[in-house]
C-alpha positions in Angstrom: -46.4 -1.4 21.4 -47.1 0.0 25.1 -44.5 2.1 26.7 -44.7 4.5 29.9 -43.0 6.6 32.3 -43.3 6.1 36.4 -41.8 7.1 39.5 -39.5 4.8 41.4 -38.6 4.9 44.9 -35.5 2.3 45.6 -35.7 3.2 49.7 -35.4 -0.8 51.3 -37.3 -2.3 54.9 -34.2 -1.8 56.8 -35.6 -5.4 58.8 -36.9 -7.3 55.4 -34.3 -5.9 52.8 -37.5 -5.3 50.2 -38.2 -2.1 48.3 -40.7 -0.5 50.0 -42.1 1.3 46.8 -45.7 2.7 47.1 -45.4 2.8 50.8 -42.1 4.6 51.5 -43.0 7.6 53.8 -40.7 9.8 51.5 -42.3 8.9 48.3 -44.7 12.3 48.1 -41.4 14.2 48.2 -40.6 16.1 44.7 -37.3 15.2 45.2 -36.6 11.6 46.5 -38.3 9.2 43.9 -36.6 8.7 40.4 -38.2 8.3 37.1 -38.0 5.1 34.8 -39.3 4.0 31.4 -40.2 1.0 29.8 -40.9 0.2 26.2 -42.2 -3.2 24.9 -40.4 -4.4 22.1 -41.5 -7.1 19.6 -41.3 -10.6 20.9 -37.8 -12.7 20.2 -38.3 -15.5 17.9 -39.4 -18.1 20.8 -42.4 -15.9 21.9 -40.6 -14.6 24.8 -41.3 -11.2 25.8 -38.3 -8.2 25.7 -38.2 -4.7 26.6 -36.3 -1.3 26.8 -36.0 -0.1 30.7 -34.0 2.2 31.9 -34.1 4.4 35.2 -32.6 6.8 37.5 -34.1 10.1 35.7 -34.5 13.0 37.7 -36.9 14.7 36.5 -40.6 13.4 34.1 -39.5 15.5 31.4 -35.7 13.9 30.7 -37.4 10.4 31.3 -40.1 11.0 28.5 -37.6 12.5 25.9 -35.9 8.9 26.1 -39.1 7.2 25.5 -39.5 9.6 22.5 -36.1 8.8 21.5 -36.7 4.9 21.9 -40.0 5.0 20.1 -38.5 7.7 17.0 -36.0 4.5 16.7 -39.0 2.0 17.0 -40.6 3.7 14.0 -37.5 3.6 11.5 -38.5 0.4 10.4 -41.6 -0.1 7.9 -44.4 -2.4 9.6 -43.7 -4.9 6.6 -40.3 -4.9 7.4 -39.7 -8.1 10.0 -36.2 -8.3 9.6 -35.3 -4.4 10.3 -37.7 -4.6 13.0 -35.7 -7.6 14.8 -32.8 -5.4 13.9 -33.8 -2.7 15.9 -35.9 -4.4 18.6 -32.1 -6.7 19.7 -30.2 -3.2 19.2 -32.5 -1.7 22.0 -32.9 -4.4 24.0 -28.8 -4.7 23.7 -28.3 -1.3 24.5 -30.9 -1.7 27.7 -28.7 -4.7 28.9 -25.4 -3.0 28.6 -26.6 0.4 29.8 -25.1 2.3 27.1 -26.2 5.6 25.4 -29.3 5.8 23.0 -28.0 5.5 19.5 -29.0 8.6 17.4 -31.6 8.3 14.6 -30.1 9.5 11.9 -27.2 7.5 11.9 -29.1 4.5 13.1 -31.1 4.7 9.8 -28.6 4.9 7.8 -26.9 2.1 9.3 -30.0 0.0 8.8 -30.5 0.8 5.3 -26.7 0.3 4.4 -27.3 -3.2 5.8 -24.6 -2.3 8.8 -24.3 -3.4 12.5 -26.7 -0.8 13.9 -24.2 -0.3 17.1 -21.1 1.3 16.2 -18.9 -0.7 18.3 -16.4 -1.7 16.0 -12.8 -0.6 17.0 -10.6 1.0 14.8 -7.9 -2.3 15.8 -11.1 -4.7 14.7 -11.3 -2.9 11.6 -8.1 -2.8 10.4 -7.5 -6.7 11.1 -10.8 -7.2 9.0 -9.1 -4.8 6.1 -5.7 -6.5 6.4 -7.6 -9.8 5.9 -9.0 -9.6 2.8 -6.1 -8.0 0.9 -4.9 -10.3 -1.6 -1.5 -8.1 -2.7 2.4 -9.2 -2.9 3.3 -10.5 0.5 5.9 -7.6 1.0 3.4 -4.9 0.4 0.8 -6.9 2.8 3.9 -7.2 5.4 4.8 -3.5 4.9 1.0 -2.8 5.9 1.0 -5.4 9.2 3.9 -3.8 10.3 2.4 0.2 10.1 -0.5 -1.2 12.1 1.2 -3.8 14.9 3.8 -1.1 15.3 2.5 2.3 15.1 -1.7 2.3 14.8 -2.9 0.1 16.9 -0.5 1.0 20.0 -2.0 4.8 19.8 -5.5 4.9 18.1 -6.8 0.5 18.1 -8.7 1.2 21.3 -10.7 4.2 19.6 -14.3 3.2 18.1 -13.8 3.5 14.3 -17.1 5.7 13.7 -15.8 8.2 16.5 -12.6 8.9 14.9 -11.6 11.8 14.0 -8.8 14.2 12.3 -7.2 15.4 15.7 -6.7 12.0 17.3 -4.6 11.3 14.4 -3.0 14.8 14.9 -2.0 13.4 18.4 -0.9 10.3 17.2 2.0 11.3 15.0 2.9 14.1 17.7 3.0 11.0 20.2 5.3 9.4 17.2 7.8 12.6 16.7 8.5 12.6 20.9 9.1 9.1 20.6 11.9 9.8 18.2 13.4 12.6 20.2 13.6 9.7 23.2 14.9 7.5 21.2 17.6 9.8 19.8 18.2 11.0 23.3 18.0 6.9 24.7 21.1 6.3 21.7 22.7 9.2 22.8 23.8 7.6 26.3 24.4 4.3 24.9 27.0 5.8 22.3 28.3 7.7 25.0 28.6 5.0 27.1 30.2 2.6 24.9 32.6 5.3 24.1 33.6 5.6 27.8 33.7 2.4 28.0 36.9 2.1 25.1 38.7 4.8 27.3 39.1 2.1 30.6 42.3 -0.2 29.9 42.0 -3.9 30.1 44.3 -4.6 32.3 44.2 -4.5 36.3 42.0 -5.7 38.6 40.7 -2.1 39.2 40.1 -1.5 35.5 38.5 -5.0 34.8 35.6 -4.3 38.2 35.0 -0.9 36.6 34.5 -2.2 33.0 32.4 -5.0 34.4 30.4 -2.7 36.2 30.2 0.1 33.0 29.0 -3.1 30.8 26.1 -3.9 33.5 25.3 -0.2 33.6 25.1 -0.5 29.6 23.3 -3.4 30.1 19.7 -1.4 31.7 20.1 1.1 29.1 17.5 0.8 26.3 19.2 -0.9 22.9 20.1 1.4 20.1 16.8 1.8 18.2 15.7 3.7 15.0 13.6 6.4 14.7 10.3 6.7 12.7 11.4 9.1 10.0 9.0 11.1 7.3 8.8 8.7 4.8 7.4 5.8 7.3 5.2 8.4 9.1 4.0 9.1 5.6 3.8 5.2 4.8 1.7 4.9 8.5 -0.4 7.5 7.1 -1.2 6.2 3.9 -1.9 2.9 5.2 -4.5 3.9 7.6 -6.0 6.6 4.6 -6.5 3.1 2.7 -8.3 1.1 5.6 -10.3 3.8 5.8 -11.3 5.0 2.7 -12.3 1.0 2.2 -14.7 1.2 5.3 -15.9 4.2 3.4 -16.9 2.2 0.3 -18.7 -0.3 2.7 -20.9 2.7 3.8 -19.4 1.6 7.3 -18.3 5.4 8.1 -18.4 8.4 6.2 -15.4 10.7 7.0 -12.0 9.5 6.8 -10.0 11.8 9.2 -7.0 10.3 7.2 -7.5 12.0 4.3 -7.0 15.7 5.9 -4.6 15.2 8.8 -1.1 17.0 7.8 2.2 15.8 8.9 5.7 17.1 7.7 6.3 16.1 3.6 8.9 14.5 2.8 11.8 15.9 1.1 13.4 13.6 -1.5 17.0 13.4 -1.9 18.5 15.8 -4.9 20.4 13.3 -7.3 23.6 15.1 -8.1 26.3 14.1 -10.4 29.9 13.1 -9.6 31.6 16.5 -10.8 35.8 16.6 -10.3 35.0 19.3 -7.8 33.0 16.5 -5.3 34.9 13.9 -5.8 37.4 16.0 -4.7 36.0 17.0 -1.6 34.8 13.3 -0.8 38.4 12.3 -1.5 39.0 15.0 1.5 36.0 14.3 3.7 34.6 11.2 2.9 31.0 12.4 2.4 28.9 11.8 -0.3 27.1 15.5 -1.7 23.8 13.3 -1.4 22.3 10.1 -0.9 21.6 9.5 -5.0 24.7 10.2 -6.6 25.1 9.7 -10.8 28.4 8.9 -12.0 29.5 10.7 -15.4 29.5 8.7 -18.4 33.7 8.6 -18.2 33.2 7.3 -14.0 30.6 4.3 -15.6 32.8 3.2 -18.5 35.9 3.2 -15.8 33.7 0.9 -13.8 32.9 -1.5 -16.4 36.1 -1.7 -17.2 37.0 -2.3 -14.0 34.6 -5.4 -13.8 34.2 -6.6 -17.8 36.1 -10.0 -16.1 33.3 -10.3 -13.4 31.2 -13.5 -13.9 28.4 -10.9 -13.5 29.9 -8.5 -15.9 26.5 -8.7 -18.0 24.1 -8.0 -15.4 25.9 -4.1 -14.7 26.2 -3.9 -18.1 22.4 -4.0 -18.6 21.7 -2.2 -15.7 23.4 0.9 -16.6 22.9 0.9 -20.4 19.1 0.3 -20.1 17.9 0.5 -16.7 16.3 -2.7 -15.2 15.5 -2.7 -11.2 17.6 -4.9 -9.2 15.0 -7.4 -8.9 13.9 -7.6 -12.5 17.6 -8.0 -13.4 18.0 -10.7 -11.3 14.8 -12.6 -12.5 14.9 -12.1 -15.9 14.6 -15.5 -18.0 15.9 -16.4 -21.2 12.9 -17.3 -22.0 12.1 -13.8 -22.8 15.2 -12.5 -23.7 15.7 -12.6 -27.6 19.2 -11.7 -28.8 18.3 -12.3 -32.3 15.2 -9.6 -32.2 17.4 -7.1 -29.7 14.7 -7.3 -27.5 13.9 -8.6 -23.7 10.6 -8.5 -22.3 10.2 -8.3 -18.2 7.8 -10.0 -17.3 9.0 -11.0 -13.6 11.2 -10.3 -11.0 13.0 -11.6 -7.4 11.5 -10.1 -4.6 13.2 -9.7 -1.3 10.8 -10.0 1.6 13.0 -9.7 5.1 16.2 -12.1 3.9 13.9 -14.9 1.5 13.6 -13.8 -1.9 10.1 -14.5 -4.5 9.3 -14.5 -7.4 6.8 -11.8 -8.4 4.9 -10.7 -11.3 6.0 -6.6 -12.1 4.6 -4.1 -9.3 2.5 -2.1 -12.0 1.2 -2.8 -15.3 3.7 -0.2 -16.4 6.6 -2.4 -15.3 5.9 -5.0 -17.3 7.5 -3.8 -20.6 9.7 -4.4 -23.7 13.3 -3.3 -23.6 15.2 -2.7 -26.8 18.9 -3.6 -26.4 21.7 -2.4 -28.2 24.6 -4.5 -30.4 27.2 -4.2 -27.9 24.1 -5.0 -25.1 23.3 -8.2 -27.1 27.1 -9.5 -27.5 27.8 -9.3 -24.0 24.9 -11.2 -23.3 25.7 -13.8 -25.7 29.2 -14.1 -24.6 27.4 -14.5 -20.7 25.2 -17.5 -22.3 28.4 -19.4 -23.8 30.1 -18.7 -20.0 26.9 -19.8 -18.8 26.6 -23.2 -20.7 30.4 -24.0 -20.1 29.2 -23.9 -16.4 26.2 -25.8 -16.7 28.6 -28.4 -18.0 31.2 -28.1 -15.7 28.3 -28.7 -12.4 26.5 -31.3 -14.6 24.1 -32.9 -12.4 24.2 -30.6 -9.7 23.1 -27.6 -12.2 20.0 -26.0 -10.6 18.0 -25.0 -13.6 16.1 -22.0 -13.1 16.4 -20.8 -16.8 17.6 -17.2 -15.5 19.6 -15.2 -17.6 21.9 -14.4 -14.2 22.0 -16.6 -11.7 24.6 -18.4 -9.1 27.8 -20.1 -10.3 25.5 -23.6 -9.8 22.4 -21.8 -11.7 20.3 -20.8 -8.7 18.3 -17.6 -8.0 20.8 -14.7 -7.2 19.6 -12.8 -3.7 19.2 -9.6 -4.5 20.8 -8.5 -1.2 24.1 -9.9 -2.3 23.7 -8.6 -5.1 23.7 -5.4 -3.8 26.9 -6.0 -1.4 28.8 -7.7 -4.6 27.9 -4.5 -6.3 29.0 -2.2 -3.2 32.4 -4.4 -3.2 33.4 -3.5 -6.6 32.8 0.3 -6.5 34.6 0.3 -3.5 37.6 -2.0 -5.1 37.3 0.2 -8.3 38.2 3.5 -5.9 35.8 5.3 -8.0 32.8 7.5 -6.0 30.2 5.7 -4.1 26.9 5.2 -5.5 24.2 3.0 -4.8 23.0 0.3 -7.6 20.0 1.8 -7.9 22.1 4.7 -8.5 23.3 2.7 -12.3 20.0 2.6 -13.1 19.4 6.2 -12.6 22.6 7.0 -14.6 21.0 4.7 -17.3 18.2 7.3 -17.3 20.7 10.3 -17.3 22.6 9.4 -20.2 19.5 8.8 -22.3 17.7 11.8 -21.6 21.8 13.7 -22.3 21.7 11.8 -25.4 18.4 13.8 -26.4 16.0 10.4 -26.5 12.7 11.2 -26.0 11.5 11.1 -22.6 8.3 9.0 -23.7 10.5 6.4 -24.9 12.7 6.9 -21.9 9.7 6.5 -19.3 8.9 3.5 -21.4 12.4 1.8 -21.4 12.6 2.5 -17.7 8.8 1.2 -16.7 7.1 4.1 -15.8 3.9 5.2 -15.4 3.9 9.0 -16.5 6.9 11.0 -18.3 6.0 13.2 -15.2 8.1 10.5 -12.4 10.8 10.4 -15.5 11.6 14.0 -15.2 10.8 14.8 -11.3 12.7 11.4 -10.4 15.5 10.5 -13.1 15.9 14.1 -14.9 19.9 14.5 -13.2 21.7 17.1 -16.2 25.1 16.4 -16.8 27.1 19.6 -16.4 28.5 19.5 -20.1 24.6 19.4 -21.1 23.3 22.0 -18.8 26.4 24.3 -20.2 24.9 23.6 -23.8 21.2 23.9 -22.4 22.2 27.3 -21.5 24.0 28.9 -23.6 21.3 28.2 -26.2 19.1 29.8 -24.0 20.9 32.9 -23.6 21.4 33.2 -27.3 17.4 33.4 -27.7 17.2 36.7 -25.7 18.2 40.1 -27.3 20.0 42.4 -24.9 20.8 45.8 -26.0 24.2 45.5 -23.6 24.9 42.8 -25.6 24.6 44.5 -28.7 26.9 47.6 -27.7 29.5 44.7 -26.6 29.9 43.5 -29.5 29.8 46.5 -31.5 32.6 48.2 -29.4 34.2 45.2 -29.5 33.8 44.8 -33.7 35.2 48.7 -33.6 38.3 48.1 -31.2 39.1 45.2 -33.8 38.6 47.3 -36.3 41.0 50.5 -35.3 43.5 48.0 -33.9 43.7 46.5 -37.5 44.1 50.0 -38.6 46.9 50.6 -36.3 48.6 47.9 -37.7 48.6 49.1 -41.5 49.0 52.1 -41.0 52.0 51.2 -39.0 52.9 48.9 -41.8 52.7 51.9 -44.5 55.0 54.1 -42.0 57.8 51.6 -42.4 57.3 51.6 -46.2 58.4 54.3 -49.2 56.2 55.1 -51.9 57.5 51.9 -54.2 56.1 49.7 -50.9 59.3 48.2 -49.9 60.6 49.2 -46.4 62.6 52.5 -45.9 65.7 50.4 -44.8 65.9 48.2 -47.7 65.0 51.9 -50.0 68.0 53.5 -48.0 70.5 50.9 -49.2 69.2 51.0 -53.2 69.8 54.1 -53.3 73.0 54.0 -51.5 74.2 51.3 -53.8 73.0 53.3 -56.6 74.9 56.3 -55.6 78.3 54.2 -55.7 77.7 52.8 -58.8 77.1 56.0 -60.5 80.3 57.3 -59.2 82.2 54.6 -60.2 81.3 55.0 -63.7 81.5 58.6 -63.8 83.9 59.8 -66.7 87.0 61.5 -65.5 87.9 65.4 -66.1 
């Protein structure tokens, strides 16, 4: 196809308005004409003609290297190849109409021969509403990813062209995200400080009442308390957008994801520690919980049930802290797959809460989805729940919602697992034992199997696990009367010559103070063995005697 390079003057009849072109007086001048090029391309499917023009080069040589560049493109597809030759031929002629830059060949080719748009136009927002699209995961797991990309992505980094991102406009985006939060925790700051200014001005008085109405107006414009984006969500954000990408990846879409090698500060999990006398003690003092996971001791969780073994929901802790279910596999656990006779239950499902409406889900991991063994006392209390539970589907008769739950509403609906939760709070506050969360049981459920030396394969198992390796790094809290018996064996393995002259000097102080006492034993003793004293008065006695029966002269 014909293409070519030619000079251009644009000067206009100053009377007529029309380009004078060849005949402009200035047009010999090296410097006042322009260069252009234009490149036929193949005809649109009608028969009408199309091209590739472009002008306003300075100089011959920059005009012919686009001409090069538009033909090198040109010759990407195969002369037997019609459709990759419309392909190209609308991409130029698109890229002619819009003025935009030359594509490069490289990456045009592989465009073409991964069957992609051959313009890389496609915005990272575009993208990721595409990728959001087609997921087809729990609706609180799809939610949790349009909130990371309404909220946080497409605010700083939609607008960027997805094939042009890279690792440091990612690095700017969570820097943008960390300011934010020292705004908002400045923005809070005034509020609280406001609010508390305003408690200080007395109700009373017309002077006090103007200057509290105009404190509240003045509270009013501030911005409303808000939280900040902590590590874990920045970490969440991050993983999101790692996904999205890595799945334009796999549809040969781009071939880098930035994503993957941007670093942000790691997230520290919370230490669980156990409720020793010493911190209950000082949260009896200060009111501060050591840290956010706190185990009770096995004497703290047998107070509790105690506390609650009259609680129409007495069953449900009772599971929970002898074996270990989730909150929301608790609370949709049916009957149907709980067999008292075998000692077994078998979750299957569970309540999911999704903002405030609860659904019922299938297990989040294959893993989860697991057979429970359950102990004797475990299976009578959950017998005695069924009769309780069949007196009340009696008392409600018709009105009985029949869900086939093994815990459930006092009329046999689904429990919400957020009242759950405040039910729970309620009666560890009522039972004035140490605060701990109720996923907090089920980590104590973990505790006291791995104290009781179970093995931590079954224990991973019991507890729906993946790997023995989140048992140990997640649920692995030692009981101080176990970590005392953990090391002292430990000790006793190692030979230390200090050790050995210890007890040796101590075997030999033993052994001289015993010899003390014998000897001093012996000292008080005559030849015979008995004491001196009690030898003193035999022979005294004797004496007497022999002189009362001495004959007289």
């Amino acid at each position: 196809m014909k293409g070519s390079t030619y000079r251009r003057c644009s000067c206009r009849d100053p009377k007529t308005g029309k380009e004078l072109g060849n005949s402009c007086p200035k047009r010999n001048s090296s410097n006042h004409c322009t260069y252009s090029v234009r490149q036929e391309l193949s005809p649109r499917e009608d028969g009408s003609r199309r091209s590739f023009a472009r002008g306003g080069y300075v100089s011959l040589k920059a005009a012919q290297a686009d001409l090069d560049h538009v033909r090198a493109l040109l010759g990407l597809a195969d002369s037997d190849d019609p459709e990759g030759t419309e392909l190209i031929a609308e991409m130029l002629a698109e890229v002619s109409r819009e003025r935009s830059p030359l594509p490069e060949v490289e990456e045009t080719r592989r465009r073409l021969n991964a069957g992609q748009d051959l313009i890389g136009s496609l915005t990272v927002a575009e993208w990721l509403d595409r990728w959001l699209a087609c997921k087809r995961i729990r609706k609180s797991g799809l939610n949790r990813y349009e909130t990371d990309i309404r909220v946080h992505l497409k605010p700083r980094i939609g607008n960027r062209r997805l094939d042009r991102l890279r690792v440091s406009h990612l690095s700017e985006m969570f820097t943008d995200i960390r300011d934010a939060n020292a705004q908002i925790l400045e923005d809070n700051a005034q509020r609280r400080a406001a609010i508390d200014e305003l408690a200080t001005v007395p109700w009373k008085g017309a002077q006090n009442r103007a200057r509290r109405k105009a404190m509240k107006a003045a509270i009013d414009e501030l911005p409303p308390f808000r939280r900040i984006t902590g590590p874990a969500t920045r970490q969440h954000v991050k993983a999101t957008l790692r996904a999205a990408l890595n799945d334009a990846i796999g549809q040969q879409i781009i071939t880098f994801n930035p994503a993957a090698h941007v670093e942000i500060d790691p997230v520290r999990k919370p230490k669980a520690l156990v409720w020793t006398d010493e911190r209950v003690a000082k949260w009896e003092q200060t009111g501060e919980k050591p840290s956010p996971v706190m185990v009770w001791t096995p004497q703290q969780t047998g107070a509790f049930l105690d506390f609650v073994a009259e609680e129409r929901l007495y069953a449900m802790w009772h599971l929970i802290a002898f074996r270990g279910l989730r909150r929301g596999e608790a609370c949709g656990q049916p009957w149907s797959e709980t067999n008292l006779d075998t000692h077994f239950l078998t979750v299957s499902s569970q309540l999911v809460q999704d903002g405030w409406e609860v659904e019922a889900s299938d297990p989040k991991t294959d893993s989860g989805s697991r057979v429970v063994a359950l102990d004797d006392d475990t299976v009578d209390v959950l017998k005695h729940h069924r009769e309780r539970q069949d007196k009340a589907r009696e008392t409600w008769g018709t009105a009985w919602v029949e869900t086939g739950h093994v815990f459930t509403q006092e009329d046999g609906s689904w429990l919400h697992p957020g009242k759950v939760t405040d039910l729970f709070e309620r009666l560890v506050a009522a039972s004035g034992l140490p605060p701990i969360r109720l996923h907090d049981l089920r980590h104590g459920a973990a505790t006291l199997m791995l104290a009781a030396d179970i093995d931590i394969k079954i224990v991973s198992d019991t507890l729906g696990h993946s790997d023995t390796r989140i048992t140990r790094d997640i649920y692995q809290s030692v009981l101080p009367h176990v970590g005392k018996s953990a090391a002292e064996a430990t000790a006793k393995l190692v030979p230390l010559q200090r050790k050995a002259e210890a007890e040796k000097a101590a075997r030999k102080a033993a052994k001289k103070a015993k010899a003390r006492k014998s000897a001093a034993k012996e000292g008080s003793a005559g030849k015979d063995g008995k004491p001196k004293k009690d030898k003193a008065k035999a022979q005294a006695k004797t004496a007497k005697k022999s002189t009362r029966h001495k004959p007289k002269k």
